[in-house]
C-alpha positions in Angstrom: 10.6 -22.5 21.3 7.2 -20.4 21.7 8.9 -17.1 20.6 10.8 -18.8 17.7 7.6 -19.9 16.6 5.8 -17.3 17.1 8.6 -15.4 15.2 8.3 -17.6 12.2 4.7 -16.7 12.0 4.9 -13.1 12.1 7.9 -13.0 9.6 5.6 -15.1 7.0 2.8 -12.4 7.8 5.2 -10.3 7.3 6.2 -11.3 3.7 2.6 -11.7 2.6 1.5 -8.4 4.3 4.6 -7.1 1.2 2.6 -9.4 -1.3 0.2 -7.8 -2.8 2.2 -4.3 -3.5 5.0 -6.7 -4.8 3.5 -8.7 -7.2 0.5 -5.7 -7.9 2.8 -4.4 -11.2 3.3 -7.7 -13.0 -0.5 -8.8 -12.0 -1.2 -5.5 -13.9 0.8 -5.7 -16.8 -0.7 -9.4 -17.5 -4.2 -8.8 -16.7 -4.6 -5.4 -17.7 -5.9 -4.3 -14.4 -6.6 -0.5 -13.6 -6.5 1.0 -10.2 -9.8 1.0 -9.7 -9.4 -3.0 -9.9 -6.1 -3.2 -8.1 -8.1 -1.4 -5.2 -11.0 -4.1 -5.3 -8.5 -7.0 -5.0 -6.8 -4.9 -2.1 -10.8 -4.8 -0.8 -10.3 -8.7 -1.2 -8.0 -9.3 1.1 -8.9 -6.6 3.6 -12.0 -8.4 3.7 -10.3 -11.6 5.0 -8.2 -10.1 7.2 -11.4 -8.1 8.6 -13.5 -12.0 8.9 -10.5 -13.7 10.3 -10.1 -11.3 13.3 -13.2 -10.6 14.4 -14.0 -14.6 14.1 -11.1 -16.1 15.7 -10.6 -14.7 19.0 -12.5 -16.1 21.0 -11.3 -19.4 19.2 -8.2 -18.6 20.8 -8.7 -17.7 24.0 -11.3 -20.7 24.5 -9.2 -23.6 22.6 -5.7 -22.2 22.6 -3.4 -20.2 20.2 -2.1 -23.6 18.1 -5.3 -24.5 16.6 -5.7 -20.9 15.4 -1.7 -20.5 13.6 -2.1 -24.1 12.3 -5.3 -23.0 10.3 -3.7 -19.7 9.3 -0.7 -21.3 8.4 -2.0 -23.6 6.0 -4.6 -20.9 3.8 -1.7 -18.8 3.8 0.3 -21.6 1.9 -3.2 -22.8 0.0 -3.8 -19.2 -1.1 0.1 -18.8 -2.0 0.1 -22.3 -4.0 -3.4 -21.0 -5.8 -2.2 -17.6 -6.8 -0.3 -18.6 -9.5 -2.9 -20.2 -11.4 -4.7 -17.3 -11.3 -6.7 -17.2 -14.4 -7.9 -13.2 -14.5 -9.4 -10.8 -12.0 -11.8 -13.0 -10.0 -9.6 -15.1 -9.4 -6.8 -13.4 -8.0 -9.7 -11.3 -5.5 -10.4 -15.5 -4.0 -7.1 -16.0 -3.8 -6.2 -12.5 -1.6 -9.4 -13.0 0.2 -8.0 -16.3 1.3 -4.5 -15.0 2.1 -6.1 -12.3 4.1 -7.5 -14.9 6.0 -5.0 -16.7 7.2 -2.9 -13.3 7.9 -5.6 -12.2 10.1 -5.7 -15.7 12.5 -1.9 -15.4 12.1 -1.9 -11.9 13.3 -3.9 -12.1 16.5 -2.5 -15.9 17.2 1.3 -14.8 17.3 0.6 -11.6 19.2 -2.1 -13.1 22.0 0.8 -16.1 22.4 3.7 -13.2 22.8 1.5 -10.7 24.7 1.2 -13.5 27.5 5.0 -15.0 27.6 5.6 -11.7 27.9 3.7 -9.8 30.2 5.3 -8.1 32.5 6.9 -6.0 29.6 4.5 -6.4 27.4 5.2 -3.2 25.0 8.9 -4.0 25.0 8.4 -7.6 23.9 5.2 -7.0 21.4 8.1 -4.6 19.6 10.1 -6.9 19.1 8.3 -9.6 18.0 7.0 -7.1 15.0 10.1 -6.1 14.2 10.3 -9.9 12.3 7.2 -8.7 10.4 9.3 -5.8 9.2 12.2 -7.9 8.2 9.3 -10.1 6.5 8.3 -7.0 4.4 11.7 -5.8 3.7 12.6 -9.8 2.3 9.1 -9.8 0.0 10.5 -7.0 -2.3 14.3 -7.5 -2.0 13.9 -11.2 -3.2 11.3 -10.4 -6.0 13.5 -7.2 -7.3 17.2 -9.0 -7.1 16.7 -12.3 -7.1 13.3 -13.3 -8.9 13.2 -10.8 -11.6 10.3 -9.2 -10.2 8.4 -12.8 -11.6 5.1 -12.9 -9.0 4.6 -17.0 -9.4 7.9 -17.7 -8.2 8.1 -15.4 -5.6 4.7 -17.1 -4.7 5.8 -20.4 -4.7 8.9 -19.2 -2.7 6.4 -17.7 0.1 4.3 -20.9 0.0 7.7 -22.9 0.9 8.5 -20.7 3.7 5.3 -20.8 4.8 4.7 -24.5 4.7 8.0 -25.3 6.7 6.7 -22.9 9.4 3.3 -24.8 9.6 5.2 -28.1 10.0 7.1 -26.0 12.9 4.2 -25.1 15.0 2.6 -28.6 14.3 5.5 -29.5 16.7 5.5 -26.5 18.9 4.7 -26.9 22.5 2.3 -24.2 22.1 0.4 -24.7 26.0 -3.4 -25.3 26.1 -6.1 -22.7 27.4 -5.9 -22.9 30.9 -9.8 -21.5 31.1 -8.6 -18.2 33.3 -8.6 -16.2 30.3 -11.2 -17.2 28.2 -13.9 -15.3 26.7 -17.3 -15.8 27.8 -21.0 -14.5 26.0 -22.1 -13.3 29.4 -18.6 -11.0 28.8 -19.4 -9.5 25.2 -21.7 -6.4 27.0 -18.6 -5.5 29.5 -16.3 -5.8 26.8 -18.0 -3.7 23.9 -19.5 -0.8 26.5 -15.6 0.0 27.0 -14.8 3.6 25.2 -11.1 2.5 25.2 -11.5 -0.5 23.2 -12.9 1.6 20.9 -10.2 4.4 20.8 -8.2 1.6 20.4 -9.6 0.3 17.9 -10.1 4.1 16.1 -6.1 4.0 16.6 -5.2 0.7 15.1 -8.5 1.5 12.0 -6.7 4.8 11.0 -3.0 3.3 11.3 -3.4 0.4 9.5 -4.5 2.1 6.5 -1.7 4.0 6.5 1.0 0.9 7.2 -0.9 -1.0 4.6 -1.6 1.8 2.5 2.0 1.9 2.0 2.6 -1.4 1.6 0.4 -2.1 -1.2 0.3 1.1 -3.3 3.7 2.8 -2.7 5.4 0.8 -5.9 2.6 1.3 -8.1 2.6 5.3 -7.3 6.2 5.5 -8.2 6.3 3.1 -11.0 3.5 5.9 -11.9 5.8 8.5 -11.3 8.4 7.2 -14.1 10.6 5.4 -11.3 11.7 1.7 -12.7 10.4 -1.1 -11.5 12.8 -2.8 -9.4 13.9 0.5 -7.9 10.6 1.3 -6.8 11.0 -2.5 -5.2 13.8 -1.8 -3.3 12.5 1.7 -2.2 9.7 -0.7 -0.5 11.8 -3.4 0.9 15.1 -1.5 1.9 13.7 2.0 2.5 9.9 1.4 4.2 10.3 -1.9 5.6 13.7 -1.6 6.5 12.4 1.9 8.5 9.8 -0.4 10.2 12.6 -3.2 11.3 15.1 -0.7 12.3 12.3 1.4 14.3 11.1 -1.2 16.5 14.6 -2.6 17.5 15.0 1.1 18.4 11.9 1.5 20.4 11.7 -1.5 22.5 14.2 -0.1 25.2 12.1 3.1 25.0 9.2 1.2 26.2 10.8 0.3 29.4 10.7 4.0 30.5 8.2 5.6 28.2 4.3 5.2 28.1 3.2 3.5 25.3 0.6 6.4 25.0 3.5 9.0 24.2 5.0 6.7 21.7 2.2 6.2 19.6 1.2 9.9 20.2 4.5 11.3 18.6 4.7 8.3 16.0 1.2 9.6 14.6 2.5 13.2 14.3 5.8 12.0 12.5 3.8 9.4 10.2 1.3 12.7 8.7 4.9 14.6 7.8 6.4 11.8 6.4 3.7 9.5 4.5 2.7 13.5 3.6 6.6 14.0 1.9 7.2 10.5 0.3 3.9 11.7 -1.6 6.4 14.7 -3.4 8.6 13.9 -5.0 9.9 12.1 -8.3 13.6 11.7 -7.2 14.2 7.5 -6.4 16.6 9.0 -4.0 14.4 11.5 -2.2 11.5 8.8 -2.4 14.1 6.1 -0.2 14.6 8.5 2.2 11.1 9.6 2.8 10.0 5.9 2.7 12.7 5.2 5.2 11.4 7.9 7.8 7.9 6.8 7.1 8.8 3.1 8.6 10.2 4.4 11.4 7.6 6.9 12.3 5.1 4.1 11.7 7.1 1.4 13.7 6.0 1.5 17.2 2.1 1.6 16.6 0.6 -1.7 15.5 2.8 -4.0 18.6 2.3 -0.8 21.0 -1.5 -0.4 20.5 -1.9 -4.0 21.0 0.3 -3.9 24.5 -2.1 -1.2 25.6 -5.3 -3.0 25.1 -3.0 -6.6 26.7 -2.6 -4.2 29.9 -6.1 -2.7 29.7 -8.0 -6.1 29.4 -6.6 -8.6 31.6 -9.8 -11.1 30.8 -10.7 -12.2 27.0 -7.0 -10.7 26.0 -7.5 -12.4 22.7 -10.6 -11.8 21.6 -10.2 -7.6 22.7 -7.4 -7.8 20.1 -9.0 -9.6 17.6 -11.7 -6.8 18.1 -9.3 -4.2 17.9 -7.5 -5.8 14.8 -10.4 -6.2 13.3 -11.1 -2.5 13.6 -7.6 -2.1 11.7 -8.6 -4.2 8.9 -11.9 -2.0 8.1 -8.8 1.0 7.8 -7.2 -1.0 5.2 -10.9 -1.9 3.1 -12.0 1.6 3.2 -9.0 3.4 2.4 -8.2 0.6 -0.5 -12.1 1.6 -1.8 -11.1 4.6 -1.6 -7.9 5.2 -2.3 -8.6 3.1 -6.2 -12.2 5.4 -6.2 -10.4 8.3 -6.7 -7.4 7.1 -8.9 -10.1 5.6 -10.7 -8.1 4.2 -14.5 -5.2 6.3 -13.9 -1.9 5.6 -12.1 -1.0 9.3 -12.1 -3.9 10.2 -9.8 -2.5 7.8 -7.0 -0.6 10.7 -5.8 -3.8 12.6 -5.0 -5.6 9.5 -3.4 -2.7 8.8 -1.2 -3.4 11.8 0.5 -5.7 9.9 2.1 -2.6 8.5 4.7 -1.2 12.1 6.0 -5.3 12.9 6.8 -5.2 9.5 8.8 -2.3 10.1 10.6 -3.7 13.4 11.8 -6.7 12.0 13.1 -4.8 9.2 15.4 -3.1 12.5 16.8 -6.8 13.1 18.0 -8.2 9.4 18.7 -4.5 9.2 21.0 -5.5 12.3 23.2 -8.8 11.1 23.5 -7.2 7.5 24.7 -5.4 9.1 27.0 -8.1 11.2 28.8 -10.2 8.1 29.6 -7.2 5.5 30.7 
């Protein structure tokens, strides 16, 4: 019951985390929003996401995981039931900034509650609880493209359903209390922080989240850019990145049992700068699938592994050492959304030069993971 739930919670991350690169096109057409200002709202919900994490760990680990997905749950759905009624720019920014609020409680929540069912493979288990966040992004996309005619308010009010039902599931959920052994205590913060590998971690998951996300919220608009329809662009997100992300971390988890999680994320950053690097080249929709594909794999492993390397590292204040570390991942996704819209600036033809940005990323996790490895 604890895994299903947690489940339900990362696949509803999942489809919001898909959001904002789904419904970013027909926001733009209505609103007449440049890239510049598509990069500000991206800023938006970075922003909560950043506030959320860094706030509600030691929450968790002090009053337990269910109050912190109950309140995620439900300004996930109030930002989803909001979002349609969206009334210009401003608007939408308060509604992402509350969406990436609840995303970020929802994030560390479902992966503290996993990482300590699961502990004795912790790597193995973190994988495949993510691999529901990929099947969330891969659903965001597919439905809007196929099924919703790429209309953002119903596909809103279609998240905000799915999202509702899984609040009403966890308000059930046997979810146990804090039994006090883990908790996070002031006296703790100067122990915690003077740690260089929290802080390679947290370099790791900074640079690899603005790539994931990166993806995630621009690739669609860079090949709509590039002359590639609409809905194909769509499904090039949902059944060629996402599904490389799902399909990668069903593939990886029995890697994990025999593999360090070091080396995997190690040659998952050297594959992610060739292929975020290639699915930046080309105009074909074909070509474009299959780059997006490899990029989702190659990016698979990182986000669950990292956090199963700081679950083994930091036996004491688990939570709030992730919500540190995922907090650190969020910053990624502000600044490379500033920037990435700085240099597009008001055209959609120069996104193919700012999403250079993700290849220069991966490169430098090759060199935050050797560093992680010298000092564990």
């Amino acid at each position: 019951m604890l895994i299903a739930a947690a489940i339900l919670a990362i696949f509803v991350y999942g489809m919001i985390a898909a959001m904002l690169g789904t419904i970013l096109p027909d926001l733009s057409r209505r609103f007449q929003l440049t890239p510049e200002q598509n990069g500000n709202i991206a800023l938006a919900q970075a922003l909560g996401l950043i506030v959320a994490s860094v706030s509600v760990g030691p929450l968790i680990d002090n009053y337990g995981k269910k109050p912190g997905l109950l309140l995620g749950l439900s300004l996930i759905a109030l930002a989803l039931f909001l979002l349609p009624k969206s009334r210009g720019y401003r608007s939408i920014m308060v509604y992402l900034l509350l969406l990436g609020l609840g995303g970020g409680i929802i994030v560390t929540g479902a992966n503290a509650l996993v990482s300590d069912i699961g502990a004795e493979r912790r790597a193995t288990v973190l994988n495949f609880l993510n691999l529901f966040f990929g099947l969330g992004g891969l659903a965001t996309p597919f439905i809007s493209a196929n099924l919703l005619g790429r209309n953002s308010t119903r596909l809103c009010y279609t998240v905000f359903g799915l999202s509702a039902l899984t609040l009403a599931i966890h308000v059930g959920a046997p979810i146990p209390p804090p039994t006090g052994e883990r908790g996070f205590q002031l006296a703790q913060a100067g122990d915690l922080i003077g740690q260089p590998a929290l802080w390679l971690l947290a370099s790791m998951l900074f640079l690899y989240v603005a790539c994931e996300v990166g993806m995630w919220n621009w690739l669609p608009r860079h090949l709509i850019a590039q002359g590639i329809p609409d809905s194909t662009a769509l499904n090039i997100l949902s059944l060629g990145f996402a599904l490389g992300l799902l399909l990668g971390r069903v593939a990886v988890a029995p890697v994990l049992i025999t593999v360090a999680p070091e080396t995997v994320t190690l040659a998952a950053a050297v594959l992610m700068a060739v292929t975020t690097y290639l699915a930046l080249q080309t105009r074909s929709p074909r070509i474009s699938w299959i780059a997006a594909f490899c990029a989702g794999l190659a990016m698979a492993p990182v986000f669950p592994t990292t956090l199963a390397i700081v679950g083994n590292v930091f036996a004491v204040a688990t939570a709030t050492a992730m919500g540190i570390v995922i907090t650190c991942g969020w910053i990624g996704l502000a600044v490379s959304s500033r920037i990435i819209g700085a240099i597009a600036g008001e055209d959609p033809l120069r996104l193919k030069k700012s999403l250079l940005v993700l290849p220069a990323a991966s490169l430098l996790m090759v060199v935050v993971n050797l560093l992680l490895r010298a000092v564990l």
